[in-house]
C-alpha positions in Angstrom: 59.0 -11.2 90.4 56.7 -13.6 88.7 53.6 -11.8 89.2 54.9 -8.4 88.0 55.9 -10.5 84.7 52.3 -12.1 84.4 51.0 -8.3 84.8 52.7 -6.9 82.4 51.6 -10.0 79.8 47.9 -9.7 80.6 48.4 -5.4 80.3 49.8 -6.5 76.4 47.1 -9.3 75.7 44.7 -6.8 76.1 46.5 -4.0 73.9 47.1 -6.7 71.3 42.9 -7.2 71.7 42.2 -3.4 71.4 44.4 -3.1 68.4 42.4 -5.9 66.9 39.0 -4.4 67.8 39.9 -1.6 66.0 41.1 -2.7 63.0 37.5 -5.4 62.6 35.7 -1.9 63.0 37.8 -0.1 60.9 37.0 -3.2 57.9 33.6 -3.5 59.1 33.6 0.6 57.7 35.1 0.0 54.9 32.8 -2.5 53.5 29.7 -0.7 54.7 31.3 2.5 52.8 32.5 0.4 49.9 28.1 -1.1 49.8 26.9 2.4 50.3 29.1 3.2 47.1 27.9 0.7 45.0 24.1 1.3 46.0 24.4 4.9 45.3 26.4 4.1 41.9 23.5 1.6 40.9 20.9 4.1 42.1 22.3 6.9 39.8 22.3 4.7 36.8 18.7 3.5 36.8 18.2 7.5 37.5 19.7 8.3 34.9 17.9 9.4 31.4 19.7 7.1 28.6 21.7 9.1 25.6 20.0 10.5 22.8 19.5 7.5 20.8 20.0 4.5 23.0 17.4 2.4 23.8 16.2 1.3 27.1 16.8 -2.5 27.8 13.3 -4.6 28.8 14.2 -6.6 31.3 11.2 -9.0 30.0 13.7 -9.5 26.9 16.4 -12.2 27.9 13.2 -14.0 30.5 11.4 -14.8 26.9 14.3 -15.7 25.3 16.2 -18.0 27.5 13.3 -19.4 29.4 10.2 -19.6 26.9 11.9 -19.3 23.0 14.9 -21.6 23.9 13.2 -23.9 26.0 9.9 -23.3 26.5 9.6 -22.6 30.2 6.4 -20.7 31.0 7.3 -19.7 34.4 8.2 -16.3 35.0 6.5 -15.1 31.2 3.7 -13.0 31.3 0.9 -15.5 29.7 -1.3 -13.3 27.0 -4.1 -15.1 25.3 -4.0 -15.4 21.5 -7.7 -15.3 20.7 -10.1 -12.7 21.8 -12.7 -14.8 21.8 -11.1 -17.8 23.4 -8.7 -18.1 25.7 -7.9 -22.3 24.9 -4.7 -21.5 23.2 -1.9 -20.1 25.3 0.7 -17.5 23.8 3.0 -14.2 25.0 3.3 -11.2 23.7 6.6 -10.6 22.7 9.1 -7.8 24.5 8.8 -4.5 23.0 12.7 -5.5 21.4 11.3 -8.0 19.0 8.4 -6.7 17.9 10.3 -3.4 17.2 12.6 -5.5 14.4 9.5 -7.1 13.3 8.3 -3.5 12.2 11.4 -2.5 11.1 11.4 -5.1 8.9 8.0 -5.3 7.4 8.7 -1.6 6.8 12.0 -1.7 4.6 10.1 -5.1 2.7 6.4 -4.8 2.7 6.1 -2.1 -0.4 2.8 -0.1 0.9 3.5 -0.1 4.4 6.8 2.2 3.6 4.5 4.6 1.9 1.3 4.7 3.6 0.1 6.1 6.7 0.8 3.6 9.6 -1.3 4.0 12.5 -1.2 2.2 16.2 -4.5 0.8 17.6 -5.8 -0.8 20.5 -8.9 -2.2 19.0 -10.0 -3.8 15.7 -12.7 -1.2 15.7 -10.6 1.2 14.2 -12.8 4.7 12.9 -11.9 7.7 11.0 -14.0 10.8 9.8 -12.9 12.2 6.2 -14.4 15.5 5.7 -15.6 15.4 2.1 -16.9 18.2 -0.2 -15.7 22.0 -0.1 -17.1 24.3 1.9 -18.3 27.6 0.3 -16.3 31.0 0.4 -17.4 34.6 -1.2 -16.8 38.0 -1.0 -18.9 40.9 0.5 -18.8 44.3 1.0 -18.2 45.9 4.4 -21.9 46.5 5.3 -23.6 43.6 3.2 -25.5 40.5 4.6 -23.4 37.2 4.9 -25.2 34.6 3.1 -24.8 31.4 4.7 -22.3 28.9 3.1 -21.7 25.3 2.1 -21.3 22.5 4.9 -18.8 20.2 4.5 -20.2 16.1 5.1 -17.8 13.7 6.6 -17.5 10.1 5.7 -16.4 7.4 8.4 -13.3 5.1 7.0 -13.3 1.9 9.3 -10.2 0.0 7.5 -11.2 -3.9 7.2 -8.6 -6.2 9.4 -8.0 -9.7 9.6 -5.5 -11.5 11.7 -1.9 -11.8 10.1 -0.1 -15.4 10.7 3.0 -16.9 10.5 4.7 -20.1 11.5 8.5 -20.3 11.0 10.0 -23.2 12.5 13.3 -23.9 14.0 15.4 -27.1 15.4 15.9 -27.7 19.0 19.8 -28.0 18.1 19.5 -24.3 17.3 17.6 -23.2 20.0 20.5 -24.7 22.4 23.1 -23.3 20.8 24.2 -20.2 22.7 25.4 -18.5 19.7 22.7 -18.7 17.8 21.0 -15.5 17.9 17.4 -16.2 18.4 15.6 -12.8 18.9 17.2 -11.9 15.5 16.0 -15.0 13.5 12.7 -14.9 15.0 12.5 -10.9 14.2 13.2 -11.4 10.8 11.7 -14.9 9.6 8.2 -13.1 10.6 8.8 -9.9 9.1 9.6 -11.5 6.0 6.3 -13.8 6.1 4.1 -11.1 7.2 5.6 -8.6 4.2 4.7 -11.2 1.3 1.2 -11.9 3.2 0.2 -8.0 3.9 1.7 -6.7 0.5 -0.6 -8.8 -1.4 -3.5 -7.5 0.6 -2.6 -3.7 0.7 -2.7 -4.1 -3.2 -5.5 -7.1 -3.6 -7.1 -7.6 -0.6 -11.1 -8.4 -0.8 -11.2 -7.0 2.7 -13.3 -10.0 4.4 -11.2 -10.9 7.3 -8.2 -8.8 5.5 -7.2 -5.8 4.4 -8.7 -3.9 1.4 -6.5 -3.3 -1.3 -6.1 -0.3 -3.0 -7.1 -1.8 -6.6 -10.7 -3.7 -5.6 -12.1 -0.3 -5.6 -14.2 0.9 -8.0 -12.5 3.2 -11.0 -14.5 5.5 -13.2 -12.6 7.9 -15.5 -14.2 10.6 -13.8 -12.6 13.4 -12.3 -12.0 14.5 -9.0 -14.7 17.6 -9.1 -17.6 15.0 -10.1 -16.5 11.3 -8.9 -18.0 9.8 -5.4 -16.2 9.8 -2.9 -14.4 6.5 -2.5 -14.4 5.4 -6.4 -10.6 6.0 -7.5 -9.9 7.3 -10.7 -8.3 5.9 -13.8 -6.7 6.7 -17.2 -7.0 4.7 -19.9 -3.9 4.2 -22.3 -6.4 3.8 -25.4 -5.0 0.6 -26.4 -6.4 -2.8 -24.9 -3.4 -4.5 -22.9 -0.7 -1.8 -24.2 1.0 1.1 -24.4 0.4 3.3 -27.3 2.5 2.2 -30.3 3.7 6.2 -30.2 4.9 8.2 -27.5 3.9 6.1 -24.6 5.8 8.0 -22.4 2.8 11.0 -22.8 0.2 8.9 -20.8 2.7 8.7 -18.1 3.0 12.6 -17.9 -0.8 12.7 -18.0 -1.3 10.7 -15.1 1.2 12.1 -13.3 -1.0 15.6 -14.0 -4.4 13.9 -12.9 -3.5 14.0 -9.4 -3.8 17.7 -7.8 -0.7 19.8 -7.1 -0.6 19.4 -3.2 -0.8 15.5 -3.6 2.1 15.3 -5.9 4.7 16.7 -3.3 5.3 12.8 -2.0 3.8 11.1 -4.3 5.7 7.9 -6.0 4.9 5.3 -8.7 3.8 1.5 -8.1 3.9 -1.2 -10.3 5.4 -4.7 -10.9 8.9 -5.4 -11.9 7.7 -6.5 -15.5 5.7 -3.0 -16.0 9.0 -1.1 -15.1 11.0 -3.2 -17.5 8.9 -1.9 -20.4 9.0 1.7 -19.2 12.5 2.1 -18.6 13.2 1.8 -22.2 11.1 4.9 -22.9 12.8 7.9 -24.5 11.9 11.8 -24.9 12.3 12.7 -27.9 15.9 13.6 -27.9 17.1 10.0 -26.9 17.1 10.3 -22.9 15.6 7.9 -20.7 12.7 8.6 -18.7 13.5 6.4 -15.6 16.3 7.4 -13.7 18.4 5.6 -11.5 19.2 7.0 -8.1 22.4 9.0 -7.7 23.7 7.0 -4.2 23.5 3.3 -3.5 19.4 3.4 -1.1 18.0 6.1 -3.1 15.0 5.3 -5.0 15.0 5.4 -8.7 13.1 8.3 -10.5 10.2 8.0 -13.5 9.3 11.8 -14.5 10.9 12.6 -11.3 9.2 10.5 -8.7 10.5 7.6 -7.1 9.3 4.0 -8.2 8.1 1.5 -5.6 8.2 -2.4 -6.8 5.2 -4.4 -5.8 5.4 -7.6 -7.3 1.5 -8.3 -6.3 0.8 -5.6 -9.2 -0.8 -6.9 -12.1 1.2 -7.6 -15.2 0.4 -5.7 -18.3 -2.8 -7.0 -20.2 -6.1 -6.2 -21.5 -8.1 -3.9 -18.9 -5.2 -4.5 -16.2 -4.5 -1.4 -13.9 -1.1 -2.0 -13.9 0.5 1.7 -12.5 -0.5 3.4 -9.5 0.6 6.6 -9.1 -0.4 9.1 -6.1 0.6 10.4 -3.0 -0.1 7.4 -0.6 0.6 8.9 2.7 -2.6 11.1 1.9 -4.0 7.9 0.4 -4.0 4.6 2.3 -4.0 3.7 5.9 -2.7 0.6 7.7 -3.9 0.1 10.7 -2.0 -1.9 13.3 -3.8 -3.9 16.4 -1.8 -4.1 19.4 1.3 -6.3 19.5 2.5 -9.4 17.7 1.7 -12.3 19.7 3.5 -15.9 19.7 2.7 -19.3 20.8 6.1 -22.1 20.9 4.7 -25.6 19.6 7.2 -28.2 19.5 4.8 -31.2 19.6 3.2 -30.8 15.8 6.5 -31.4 13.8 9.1 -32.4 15.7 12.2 -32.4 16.2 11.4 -28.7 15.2 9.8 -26.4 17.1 7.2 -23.9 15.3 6.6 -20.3 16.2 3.0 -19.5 15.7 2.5 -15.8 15.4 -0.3 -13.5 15.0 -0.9 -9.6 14.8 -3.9 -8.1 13.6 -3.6 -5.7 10.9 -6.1 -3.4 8.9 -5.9 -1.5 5.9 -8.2 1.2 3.2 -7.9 3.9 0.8 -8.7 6.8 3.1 -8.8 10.1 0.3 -9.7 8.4 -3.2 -8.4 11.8 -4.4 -4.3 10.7 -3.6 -4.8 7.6 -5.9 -4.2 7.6 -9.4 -4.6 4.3 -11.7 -4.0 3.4 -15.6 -5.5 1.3 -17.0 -4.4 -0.7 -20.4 -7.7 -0.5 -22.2 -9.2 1.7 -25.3 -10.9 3.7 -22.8 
């Protein structure tokens, strides 16, 4: 009797075994299934083409932030020389993130960037053929010899570039505080220094180791048919360091007419904040203002229909000053950007702060002297 009950035991020892068996490889399924799942899931998403409009993260992003702008670990970041001729100082190019707020930013606050032609380069050496001249057209008969015609010459517009620095600084406090938002700051403090650095040279740049601004060209008050190529052309308001003492508004229209049909569509005014102060109390001559404000909170205000651009490196009014610029500067000007902007952390040379040394080449030249007009406040 005892060894049919031991039979029986062992017989249900080993169904309570196979019962167990099967449910380990029933979980051991379930996770493999539930793995598969999430590798598939994660597959599809890094497949998949992000929404029109949304931005693909860099993954290069939070390493320079967290490791080399908050505490300035340099394992893991990329290390990009900041000289071409040297390689002594270390730096990084920044993710593709920050530098895209940097531009963002220079564009809505450096005046002449917003309305020139901006242009991406991978070398200093930056080259571009204008054709010049006007090639020759006439009419013949059906059977009559084709005379040969005018060639047109092409000059070569190499924009002058310097290297572009700024050095914004920041406590360590800040840079440990989680909430402070770093990329942000950084983005911003050097679009702001770079605007007030570049504006000044897009407007009065000597071009050695800069750009070359607009006004240290030569100006004749010859027209477009007879002046070189590359002089600009000017207006004189007939009266040394003024306006005329009646109907000043008229030179305005004239030098909105010295610049050729096809350039005006686009063009805009430039001056200082002290020029347009002056001309907005200009009237016609049945009492309505000249400058108009614009109808929706971001839109430019209007002089003689064309927006105004305020560049406070304009010269004020005064004997001989070209003060106004007006002309279609897309056509006109070039900036000419090298590469990407480039950053080296220092918190030795004023501590407790750390400094953010940053560089970015950046080139600029009137490209069509034609798209440029200028007055000048002098008797002629």
């Amino acid at each position: 009797m005892d060894m049919e009950i031991e039979v029986k035991a062992d017989a249900l020892d080993g169904a309570f075994d196979a019962v167990l068996a099967a449910e380990a490889v029933d979980d051991l399924k379930a996770s493999m299934a539930a793995l598969k799942a999430q590798v598939d899931a994660q597959t599809v998403a890094a497949s998949r083409l992000p929404l029109d409009g949304a931005k693909a993260a860099d993954p290069a992003l939070g390493v320079f932030v967290e490791r080399y702008l908050r505490r300035g670990i340099d394992a893991g970041v990329e290390m990009k020389s900041l000289s071409g001729a040297s390689g002594g100082e270390g730096g990084f190019a920044v993710p593709r993130e920050i530098d895209g707020s940097i531009a963002a930013t220079l564009k809505s606050l450096s005046p002449i960037r917003s309305i020139a032609t901006v242009v991406q380069t991978g070398t200093s050496g930056y080259r571009k053929l204008i054709a010049t001249g006007s090639m020759g057209a006439g009419w013949v008969g059906e059977t009559a010899a084709r005379p040969e015609t005018a060639t047109r010459s092409f000059a070569e517009i190499a924009p002058p570039s310097g290297e572009l620095y700024a050095n914004p600084a920041a406590s360590q406090a800040m840079l440990d505080d989680a909430m402070f938002n770093v990329e942000d700051w950084l983005a911003e403090q050097l679009g702001r220094e770079f605007a007030v650095a570049e504006g000044s040279a897009f407007v009065n740049g000597n071009g050695t180791n800069r750009p070359k601004g607009f006004l240290t060209y030569t100006t004749t008050n010859e027209i477009d048919s007879v002046r070189a190529f590359g002089t600009l052309q000017h207006l004189a308001t007939g009266t040394a360091g003024a306006f005329p003492a009646s109907n000043p508004q008229d030179k305005l229209v004239e030098l909105v007419h010295s610049l050729k049909a096809p350039y005006r569509q686009g063009a805009s005014w430039v001056m200082n904040s002290d020029t347009l102060s002056r001309i907005r109390k200009f009237k016609t001559t049945d009492g309505a203002f000249i400058w108009q404000p614009g109808m929706v909170e971001g839109q430019a205000a209007t002089l003689l229909g064309y927006p105004v651009v305020e560049a406070e490196d304009m010269p004020d009014v005064g004997a001989n000053s070209l003060s106004i610029a007006f002309g279609n500067f897309r056509a006109g000007y070039l900036v000419a950007d090298r590469g990407e902007t480039r950053i080296l952390r220092d918190p030795f040379s004023n501590k407790p702060f750390v400094h953010f040394y940053a560089t970015k080449r950046v080139g600029g030249a009137v490209i069509d002297s034609q798209a440029i007009k200028l007055m000048k406040f002098a008797a002629s």
